[in-house]
BALOBA-1460 file (C-alpha; in Angstrom, 3 decimals):
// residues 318
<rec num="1" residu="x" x="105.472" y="129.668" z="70.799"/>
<rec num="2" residu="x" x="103.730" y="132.668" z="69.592"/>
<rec num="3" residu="x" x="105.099" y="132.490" z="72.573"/>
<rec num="4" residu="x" x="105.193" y="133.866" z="69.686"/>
<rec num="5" residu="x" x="106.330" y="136.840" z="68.079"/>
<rec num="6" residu="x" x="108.983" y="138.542" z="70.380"/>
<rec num="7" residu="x" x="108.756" y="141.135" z="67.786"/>
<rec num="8" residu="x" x="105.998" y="142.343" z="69.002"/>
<rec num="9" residu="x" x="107.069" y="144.825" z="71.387"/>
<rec num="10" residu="x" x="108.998" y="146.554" z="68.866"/>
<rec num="11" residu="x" x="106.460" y="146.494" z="66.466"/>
<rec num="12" residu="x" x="104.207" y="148.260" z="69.120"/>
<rec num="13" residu="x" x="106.670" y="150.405" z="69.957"/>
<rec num="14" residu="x" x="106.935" y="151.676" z="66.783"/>
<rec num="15" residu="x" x="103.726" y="151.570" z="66.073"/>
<rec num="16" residu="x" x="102.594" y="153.983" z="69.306"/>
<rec num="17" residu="x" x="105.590" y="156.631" z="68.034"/>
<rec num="18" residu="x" x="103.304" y="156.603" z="64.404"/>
<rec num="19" residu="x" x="100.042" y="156.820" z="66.232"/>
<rec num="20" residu="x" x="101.210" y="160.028" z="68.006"/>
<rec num="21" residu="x" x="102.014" y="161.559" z="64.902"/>
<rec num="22" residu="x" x="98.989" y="160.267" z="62.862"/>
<rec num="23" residu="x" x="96.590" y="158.535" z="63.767"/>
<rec num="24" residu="x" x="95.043" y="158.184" z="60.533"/>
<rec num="25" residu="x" x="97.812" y="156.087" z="59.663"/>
<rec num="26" residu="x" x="97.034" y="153.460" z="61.752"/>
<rec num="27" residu="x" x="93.202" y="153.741" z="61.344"/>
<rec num="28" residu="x" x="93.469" y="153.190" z="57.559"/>
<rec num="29" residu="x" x="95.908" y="150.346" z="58.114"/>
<rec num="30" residu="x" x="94.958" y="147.423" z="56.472"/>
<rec num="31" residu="x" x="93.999" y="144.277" z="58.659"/>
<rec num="32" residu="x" x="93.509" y="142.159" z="55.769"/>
<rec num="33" residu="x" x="90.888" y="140.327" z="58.396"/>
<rec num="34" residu="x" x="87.943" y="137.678" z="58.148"/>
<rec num="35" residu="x" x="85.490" y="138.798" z="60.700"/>
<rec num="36" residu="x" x="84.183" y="134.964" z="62.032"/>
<rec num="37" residu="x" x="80.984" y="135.361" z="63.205"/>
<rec num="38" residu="x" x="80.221" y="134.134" z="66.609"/>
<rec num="39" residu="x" x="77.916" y="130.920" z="65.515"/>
<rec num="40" residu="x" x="77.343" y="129.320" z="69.010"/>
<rec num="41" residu="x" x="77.368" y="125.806" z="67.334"/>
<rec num="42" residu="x" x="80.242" y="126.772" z="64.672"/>
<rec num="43" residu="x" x="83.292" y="124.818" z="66.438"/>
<rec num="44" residu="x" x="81.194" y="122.245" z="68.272"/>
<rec num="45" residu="x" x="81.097" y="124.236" z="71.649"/>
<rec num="46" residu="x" x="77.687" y="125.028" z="72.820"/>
<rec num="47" residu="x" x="77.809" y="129.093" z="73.946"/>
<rec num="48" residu="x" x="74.274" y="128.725" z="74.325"/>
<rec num="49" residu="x" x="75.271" y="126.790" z="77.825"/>
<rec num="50" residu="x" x="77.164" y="129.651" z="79.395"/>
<rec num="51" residu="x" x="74.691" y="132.119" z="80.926"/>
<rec num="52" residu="x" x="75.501" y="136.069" z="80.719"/>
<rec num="53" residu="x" x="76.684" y="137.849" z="83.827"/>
<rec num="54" residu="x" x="74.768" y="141.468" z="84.025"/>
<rec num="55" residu="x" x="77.148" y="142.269" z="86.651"/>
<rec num="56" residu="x" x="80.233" y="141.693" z="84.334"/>
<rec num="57" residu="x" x="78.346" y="143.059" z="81.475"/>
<rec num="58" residu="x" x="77.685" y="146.648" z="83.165"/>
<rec num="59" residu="x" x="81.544" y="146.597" z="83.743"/>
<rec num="60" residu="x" x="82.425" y="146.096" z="80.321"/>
<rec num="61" residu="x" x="84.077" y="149.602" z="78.517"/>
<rec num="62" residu="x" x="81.113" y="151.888" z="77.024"/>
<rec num="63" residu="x" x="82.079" y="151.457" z="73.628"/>
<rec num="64" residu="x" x="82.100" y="147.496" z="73.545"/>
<rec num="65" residu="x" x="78.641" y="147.512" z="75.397"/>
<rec num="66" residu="x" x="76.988" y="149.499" z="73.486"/>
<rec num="67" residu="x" x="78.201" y="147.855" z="70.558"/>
<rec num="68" residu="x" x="77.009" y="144.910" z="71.773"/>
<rec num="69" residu="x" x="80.049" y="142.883" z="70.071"/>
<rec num="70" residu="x" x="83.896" y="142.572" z="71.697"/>
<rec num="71" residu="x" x="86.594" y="142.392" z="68.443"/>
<rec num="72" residu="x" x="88.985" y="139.700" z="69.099"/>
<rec num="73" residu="x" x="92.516" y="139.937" z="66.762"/>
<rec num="74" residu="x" x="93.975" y="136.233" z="66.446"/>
<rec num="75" residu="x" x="96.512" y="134.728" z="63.149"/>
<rec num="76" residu="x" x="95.427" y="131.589" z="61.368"/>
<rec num="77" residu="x" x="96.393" y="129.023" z="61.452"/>
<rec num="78" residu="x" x="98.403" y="127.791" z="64.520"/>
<rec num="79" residu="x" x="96.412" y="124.442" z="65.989"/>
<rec num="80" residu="x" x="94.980" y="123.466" z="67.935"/>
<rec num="81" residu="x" x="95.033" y="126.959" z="69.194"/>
<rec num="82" residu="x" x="93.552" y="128.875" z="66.221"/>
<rec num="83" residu="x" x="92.364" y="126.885" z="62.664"/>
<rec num="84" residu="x" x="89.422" y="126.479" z="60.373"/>
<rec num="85" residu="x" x="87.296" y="123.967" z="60.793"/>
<rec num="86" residu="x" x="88.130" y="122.982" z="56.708"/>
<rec num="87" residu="x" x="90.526" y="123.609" z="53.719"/>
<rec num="88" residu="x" x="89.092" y="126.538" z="52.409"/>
<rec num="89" residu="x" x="86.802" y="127.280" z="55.029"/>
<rec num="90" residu="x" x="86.287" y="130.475" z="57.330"/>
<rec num="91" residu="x" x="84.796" y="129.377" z="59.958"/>
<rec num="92" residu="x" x="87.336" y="129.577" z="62.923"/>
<rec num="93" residu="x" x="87.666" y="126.932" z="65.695"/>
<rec num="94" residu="x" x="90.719" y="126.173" z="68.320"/>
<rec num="95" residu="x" x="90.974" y="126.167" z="72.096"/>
<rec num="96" residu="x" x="91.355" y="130.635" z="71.459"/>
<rec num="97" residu="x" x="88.189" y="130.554" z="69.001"/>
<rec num="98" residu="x" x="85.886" y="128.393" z="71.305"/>
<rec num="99" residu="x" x="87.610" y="130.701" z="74.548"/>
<rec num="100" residu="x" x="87.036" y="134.149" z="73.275"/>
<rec num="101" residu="x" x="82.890" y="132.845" z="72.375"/>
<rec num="102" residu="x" x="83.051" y="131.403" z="76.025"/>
<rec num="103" residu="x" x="84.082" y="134.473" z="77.575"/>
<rec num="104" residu="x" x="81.995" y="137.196" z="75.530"/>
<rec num="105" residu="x" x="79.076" y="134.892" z="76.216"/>
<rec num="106" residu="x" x="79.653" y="135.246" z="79.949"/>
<rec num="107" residu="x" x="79.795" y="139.340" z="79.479"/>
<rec num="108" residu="x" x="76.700" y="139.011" z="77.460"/>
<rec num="109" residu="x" x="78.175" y="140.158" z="74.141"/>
<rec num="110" residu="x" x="79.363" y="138.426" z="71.025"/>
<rec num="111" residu="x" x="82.612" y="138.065" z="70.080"/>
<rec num="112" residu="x" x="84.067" y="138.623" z="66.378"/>
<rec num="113" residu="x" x="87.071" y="136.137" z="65.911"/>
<rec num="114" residu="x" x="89.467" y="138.255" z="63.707"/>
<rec num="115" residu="x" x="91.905" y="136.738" z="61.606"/>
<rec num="116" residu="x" x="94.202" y="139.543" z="60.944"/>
<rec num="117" residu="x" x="97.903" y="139.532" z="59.487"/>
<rec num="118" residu="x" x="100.474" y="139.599" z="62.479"/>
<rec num="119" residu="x" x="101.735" y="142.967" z="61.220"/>
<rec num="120" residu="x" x="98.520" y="145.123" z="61.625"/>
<rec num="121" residu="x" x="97.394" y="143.506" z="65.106"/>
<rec num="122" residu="x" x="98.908" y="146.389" z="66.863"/>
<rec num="123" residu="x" x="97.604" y="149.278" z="64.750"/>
<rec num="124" residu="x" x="94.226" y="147.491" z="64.823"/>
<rec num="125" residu="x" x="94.687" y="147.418" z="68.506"/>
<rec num="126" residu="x" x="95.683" y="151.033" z="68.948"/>
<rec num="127" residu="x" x="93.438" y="152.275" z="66.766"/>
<rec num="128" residu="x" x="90.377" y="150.627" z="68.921"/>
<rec num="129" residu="x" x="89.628" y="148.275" z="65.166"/>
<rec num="130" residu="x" x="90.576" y="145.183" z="67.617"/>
<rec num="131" residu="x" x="89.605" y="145.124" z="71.773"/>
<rec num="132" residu="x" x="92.009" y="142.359" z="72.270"/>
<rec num="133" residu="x" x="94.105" y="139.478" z="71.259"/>
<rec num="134" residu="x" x="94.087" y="135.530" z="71.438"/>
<rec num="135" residu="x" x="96.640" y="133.882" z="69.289"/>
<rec num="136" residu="x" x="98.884" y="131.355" z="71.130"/>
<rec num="137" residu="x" x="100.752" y="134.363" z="72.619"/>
<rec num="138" residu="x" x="103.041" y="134.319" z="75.744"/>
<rec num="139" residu="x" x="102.851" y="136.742" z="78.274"/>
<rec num="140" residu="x" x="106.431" y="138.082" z="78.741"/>
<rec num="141" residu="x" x="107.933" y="141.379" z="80.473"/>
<rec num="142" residu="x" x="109.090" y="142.386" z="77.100"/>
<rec num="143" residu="x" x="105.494" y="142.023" z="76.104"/>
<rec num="144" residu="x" x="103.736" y="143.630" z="79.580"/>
<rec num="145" residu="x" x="105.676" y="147.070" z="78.974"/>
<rec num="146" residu="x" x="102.832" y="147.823" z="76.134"/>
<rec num="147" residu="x" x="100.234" y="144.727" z="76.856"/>
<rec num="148" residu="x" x="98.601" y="143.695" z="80.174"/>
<rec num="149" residu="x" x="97.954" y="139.826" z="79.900"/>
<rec num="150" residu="x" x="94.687" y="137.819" z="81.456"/>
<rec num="151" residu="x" x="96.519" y="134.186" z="81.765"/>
<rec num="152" residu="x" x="95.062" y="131.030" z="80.467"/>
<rec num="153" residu="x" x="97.416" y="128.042" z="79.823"/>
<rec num="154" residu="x" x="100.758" y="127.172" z="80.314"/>
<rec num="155" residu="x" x="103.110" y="125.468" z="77.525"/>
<rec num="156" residu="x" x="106.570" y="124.321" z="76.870"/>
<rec num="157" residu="x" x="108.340" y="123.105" z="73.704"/>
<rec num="158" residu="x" x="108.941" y="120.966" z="71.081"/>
<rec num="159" residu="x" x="109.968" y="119.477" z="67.796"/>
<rec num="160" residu="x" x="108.720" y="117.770" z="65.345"/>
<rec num="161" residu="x" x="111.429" y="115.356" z="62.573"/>
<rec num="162" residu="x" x="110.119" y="112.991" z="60.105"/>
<rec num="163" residu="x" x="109.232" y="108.888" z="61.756"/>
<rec num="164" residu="x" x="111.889" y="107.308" z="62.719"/>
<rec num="165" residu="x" x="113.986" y="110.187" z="63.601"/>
<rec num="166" residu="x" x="116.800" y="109.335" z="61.364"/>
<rec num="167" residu="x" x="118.957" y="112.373" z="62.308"/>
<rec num="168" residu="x" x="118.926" y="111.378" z="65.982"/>
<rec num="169" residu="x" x="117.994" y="114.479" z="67.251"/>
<rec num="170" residu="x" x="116.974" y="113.629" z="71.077"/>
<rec num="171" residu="x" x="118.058" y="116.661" z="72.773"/>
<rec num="172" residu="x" x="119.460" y="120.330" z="72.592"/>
<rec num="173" residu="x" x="123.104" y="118.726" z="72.058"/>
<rec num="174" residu="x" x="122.301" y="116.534" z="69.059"/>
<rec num="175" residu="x" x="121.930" y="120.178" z="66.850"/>
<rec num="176" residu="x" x="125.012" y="120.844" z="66.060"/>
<rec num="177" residu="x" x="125.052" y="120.413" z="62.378"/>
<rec num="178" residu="x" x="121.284" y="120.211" z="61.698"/>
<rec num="179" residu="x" x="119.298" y="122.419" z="60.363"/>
<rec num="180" residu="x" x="116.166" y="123.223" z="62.618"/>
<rec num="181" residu="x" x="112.589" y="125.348" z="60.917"/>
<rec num="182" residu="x" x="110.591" y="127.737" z="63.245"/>
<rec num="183" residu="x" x="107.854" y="130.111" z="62.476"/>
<rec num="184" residu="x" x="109.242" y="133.202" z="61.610"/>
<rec num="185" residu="x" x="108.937" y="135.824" z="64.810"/>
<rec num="186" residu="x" x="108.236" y="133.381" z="67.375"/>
<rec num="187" residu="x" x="109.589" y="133.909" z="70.524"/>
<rec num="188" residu="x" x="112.349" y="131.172" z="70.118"/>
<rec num="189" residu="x" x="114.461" y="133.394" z="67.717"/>
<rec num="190" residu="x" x="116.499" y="134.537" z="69.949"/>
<rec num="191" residu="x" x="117.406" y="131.062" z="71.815"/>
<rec num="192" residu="x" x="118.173" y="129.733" z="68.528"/>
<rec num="193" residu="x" x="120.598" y="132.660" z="67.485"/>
<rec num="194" residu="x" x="122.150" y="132.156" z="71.147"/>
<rec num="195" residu="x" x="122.316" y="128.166" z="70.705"/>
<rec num="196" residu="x" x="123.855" y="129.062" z="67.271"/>
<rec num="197" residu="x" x="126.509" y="131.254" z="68.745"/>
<rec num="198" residu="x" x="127.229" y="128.981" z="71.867"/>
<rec num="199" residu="x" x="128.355" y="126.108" z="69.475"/>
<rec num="200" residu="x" x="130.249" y="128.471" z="67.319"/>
<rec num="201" residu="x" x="132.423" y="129.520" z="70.004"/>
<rec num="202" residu="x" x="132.594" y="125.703" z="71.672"/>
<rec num="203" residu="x" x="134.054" y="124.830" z="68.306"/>
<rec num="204" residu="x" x="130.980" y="122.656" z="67.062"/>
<rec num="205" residu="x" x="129.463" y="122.403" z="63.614"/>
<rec num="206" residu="x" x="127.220" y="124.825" z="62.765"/>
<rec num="207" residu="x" x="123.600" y="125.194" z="63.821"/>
<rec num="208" residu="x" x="121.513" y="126.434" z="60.767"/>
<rec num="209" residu="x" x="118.404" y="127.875" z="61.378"/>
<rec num="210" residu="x" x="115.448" y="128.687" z="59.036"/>
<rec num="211" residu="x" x="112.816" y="130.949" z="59.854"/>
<rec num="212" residu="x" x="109.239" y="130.436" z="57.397"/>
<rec num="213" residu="x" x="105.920" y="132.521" z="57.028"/>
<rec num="214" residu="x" x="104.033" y="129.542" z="59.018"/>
<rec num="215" residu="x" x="104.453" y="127.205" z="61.594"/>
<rec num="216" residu="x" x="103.122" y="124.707" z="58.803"/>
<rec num="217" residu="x" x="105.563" y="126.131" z="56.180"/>
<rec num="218" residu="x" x="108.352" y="125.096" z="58.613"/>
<rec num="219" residu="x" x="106.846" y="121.556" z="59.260"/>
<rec num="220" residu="x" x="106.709" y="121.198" z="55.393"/>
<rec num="221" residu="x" x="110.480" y="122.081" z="55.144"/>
<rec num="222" residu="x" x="111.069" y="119.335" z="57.469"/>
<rec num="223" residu="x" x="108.999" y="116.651" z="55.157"/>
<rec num="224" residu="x" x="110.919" y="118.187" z="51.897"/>
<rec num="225" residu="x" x="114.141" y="117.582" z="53.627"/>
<rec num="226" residu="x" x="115.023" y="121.053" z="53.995"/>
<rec num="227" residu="x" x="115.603" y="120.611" z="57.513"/>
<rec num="228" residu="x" x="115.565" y="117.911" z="59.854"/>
<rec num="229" residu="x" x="113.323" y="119.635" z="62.870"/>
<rec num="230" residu="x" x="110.820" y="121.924" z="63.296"/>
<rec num="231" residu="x" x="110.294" y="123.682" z="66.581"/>
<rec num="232" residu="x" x="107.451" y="125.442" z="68.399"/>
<rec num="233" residu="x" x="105.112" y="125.382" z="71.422"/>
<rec num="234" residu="x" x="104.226" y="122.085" z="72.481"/>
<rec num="235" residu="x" x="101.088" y="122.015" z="72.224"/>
<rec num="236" residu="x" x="101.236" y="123.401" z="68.796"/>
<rec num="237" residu="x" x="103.892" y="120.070" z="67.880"/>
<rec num="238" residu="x" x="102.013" y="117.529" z="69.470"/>
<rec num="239" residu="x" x="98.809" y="118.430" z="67.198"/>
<rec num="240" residu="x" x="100.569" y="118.967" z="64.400"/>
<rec num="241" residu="x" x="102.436" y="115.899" z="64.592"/>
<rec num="242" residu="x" x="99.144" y="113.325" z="65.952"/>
<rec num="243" residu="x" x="97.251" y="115.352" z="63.003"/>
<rec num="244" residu="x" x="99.849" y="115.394" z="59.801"/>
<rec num="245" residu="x" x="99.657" y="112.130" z="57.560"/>
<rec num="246" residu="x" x="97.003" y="110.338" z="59.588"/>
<rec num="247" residu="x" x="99.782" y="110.905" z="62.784"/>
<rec num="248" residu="x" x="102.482" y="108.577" z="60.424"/>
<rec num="249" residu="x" x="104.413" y="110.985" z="58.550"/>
<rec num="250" residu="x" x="105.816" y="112.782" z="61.879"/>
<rec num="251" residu="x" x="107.396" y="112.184" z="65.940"/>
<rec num="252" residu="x" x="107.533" y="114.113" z="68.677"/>
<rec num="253" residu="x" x="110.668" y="114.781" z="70.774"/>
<rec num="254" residu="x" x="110.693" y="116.938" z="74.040"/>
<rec num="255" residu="x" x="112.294" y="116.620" z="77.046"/>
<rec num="256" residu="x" x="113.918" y="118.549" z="79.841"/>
<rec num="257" residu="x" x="117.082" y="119.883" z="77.443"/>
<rec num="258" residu="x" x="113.891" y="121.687" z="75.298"/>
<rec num="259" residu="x" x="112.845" y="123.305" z="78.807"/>
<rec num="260" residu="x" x="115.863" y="124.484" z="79.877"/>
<rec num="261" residu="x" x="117.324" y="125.703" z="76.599"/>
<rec num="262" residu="x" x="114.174" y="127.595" z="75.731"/>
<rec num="263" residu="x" x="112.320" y="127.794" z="78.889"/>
<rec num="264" residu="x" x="108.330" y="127.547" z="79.443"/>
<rec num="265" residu="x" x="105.428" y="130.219" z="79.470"/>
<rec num="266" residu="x" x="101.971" y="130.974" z="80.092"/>
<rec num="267" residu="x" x="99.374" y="132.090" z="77.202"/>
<rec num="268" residu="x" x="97.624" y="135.193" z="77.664"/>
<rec num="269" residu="x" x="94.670" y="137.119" z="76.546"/>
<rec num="270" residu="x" x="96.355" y="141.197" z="75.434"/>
<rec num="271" residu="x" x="95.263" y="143.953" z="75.964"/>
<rec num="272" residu="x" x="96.566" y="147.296" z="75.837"/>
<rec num="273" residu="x" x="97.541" y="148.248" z="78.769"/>
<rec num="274" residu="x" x="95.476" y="151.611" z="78.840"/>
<rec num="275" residu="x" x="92.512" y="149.940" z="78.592"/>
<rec num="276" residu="x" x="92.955" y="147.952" z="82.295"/>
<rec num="277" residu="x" x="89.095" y="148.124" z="82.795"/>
<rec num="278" residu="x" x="88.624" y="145.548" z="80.299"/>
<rec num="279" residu="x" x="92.029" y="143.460" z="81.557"/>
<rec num="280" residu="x" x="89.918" y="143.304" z="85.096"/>
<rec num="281" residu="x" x="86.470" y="142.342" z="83.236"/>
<rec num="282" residu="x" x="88.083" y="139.387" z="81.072"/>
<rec num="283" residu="x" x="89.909" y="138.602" z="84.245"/>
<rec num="284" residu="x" x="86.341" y="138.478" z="86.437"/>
<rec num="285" residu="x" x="84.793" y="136.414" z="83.251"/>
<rec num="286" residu="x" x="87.646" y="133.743" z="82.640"/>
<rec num="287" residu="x" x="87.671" y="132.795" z="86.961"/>
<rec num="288" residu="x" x="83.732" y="132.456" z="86.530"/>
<rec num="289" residu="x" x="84.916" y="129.675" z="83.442"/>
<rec num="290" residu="x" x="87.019" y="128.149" z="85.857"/>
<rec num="291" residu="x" x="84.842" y="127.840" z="88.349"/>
<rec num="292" residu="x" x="82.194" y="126.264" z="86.467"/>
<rec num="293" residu="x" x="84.104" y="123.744" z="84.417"/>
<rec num="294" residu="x" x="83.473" y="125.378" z="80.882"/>
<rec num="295" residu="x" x="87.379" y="126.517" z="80.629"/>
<rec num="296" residu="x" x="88.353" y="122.673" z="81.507"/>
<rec num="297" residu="x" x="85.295" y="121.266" z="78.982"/>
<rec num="298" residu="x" x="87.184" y="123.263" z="76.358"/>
<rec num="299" residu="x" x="90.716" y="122.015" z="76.979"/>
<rec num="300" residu="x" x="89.354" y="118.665" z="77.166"/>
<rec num="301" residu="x" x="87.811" y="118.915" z="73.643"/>
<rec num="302" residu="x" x="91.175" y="119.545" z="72.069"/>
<rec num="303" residu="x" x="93.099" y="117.382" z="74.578"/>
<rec num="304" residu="x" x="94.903" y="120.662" z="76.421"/>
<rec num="305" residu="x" x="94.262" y="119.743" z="79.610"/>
<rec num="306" residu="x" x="97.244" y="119.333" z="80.860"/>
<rec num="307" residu="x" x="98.123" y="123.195" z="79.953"/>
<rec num="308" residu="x" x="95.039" y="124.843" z="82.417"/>
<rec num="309" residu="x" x="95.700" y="127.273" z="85.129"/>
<rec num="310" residu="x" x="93.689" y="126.628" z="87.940"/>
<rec num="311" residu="x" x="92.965" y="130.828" z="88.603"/>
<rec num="312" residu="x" x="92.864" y="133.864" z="86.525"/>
<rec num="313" residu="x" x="96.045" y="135.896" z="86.919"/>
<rec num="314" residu="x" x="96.955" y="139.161" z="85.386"/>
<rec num="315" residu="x" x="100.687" y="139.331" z="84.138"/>
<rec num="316" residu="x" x="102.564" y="136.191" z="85.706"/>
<rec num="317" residu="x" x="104.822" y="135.821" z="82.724"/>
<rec num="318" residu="x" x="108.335" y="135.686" z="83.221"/>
């Protein structure tokens, strides 16, 4: 998944060795973001229902209090996570969206929705632009060396192939000699470059894999016949496929093999970690969610239930 984006460590990396030589390199970096105002009705959750916490708010960082407003950094679209509500709309919605209003309502501050391009999250984070991010992502160790991670749902994956499934792809050892799409930077790179070595060296026919712009650019390859699977989180393949073509044109196809070949995570809300006060606020703010049924009312409404934690937790990814 966005489980995505193992390259984000070394684009932080990177990024911090810029920052400490200018830092009005990263300020000036383009974001190329929609700011999505924080409507209380605009993705059919009701805000308006989840009372402020003055305690919480008082803990909040000086700079997001007095501003009133916490800057969220997500990447449109990957549903039912993050999406608009329309073609050609700007209005976000998603299971993130309808989270991060949850949770800034509960701090008693609004929450900007910020659909920025991948590559200038972590300048916009460093540079204070964005306070945190909610995109799909999985907390990893790579990822907690530069991010602290509040915890929110748990995921595995999947694939999507056309109906009918007429390259008989059922598990990891059907892929030899298929061609398999993935969102470009997701954190399954690097299982598919092993996968594609393992059957090299067992003698097998080659694995070809095919990395696009978009988890939907890679679902399109499969539907063009450019490949005859797409993978990604789960969650992210089960909407995708109920969703495309009135839920004809694709199937579904997960299993243990999928588990064990690319392993499961946990989604987390990032944060840098030098700014822990506001890892332990979100942290405080998400268990009161819990505890009141709003964090299960919004899994519910996009059918995600089965991915909820039942306790905030700081950094259990593995």
């Amino acid at each position: 998944m966005r489980f995505r984006r193992t390259s984000i460590v070394a684009a932080l990396l990177t990024t911090v060795a810029v920052l400490c030589i200018t830092v009005a390199a990263c300020g000036s970096s383009s974001t190329s973001s929609t700011t999505t105002s924080a409507s209380p009705r605009a993705s059919g959750f009701d805000v308006a229902n989840v009372k402020a916490d003055s305690a919480l708010n008082a803990m909040l960082p000086a700079a997001i209090k007095s501003a009133g407003t916490i800057h969220v950094a997500t990447s449109i679209p990957y549903p039912p996570w993050e999406m608009y509500t329309a073609v050609g709309s700007k209005q976000a919605t998603g299971l993130d969206y309808d989270l991060s209003q949850a949770i800034a309502a509960r701090l008693g501050v609004k929450a900007n929705f910020d659909q920025t391009a991948f590559d200038a999250i972590m300048p916009a984070l460093l540079s204070h632009k964005e306070d945190m991010v909610m995109a799909g992502m999985w907390d990893t160790q790579q990822r907690q060396k530069v991010l602290d991670f509040v915890d929110y749902a748990t995921d595995g994956y999947g694939i999507a192939v056309v109906t009918g499934n007429p390259a008989h792809i059922q598990t990891v050892a059907d892929l030899p000699g298929k061609t398999l799409a993935y969102e470009s930077g997701d954190a399954e790179a690097g299982q598919l470059h092993a996968l594609q070595a393992k059957f090299k060296a067992e003698g097998k026919p080659t694995l070809t894999i095919q990395a696009f712009p978009t988890t939907s650019d890679a679902l399109l390859a499969v539907s063009a016949g450019k490949a005859q699977a797409m993978i990604t989180g789960l969650s992210v393949t089960a909407y995708m496929v109920k969703t495309s073509g009135g839920g004809n044109t694709f199937a579904l196809v997960h299993g243990p093999s999928w588990d064990a070949a690319f392993g499961t995570g946990i989604a987390g809300i990032g944060v840098l970690k030098t700014d822990r006060p506001l890892v332990d606020t979100v942290q405080k703010a998400f268990q009161s969610l819990i505890t009141d049924g709003t964090y299960k009312s919004i899994l519910d409404k996009y059918g995600l239930g089965s991915l909820a934690v039942t306790s905030a937790m700081v950094n259990q990814g593995k």
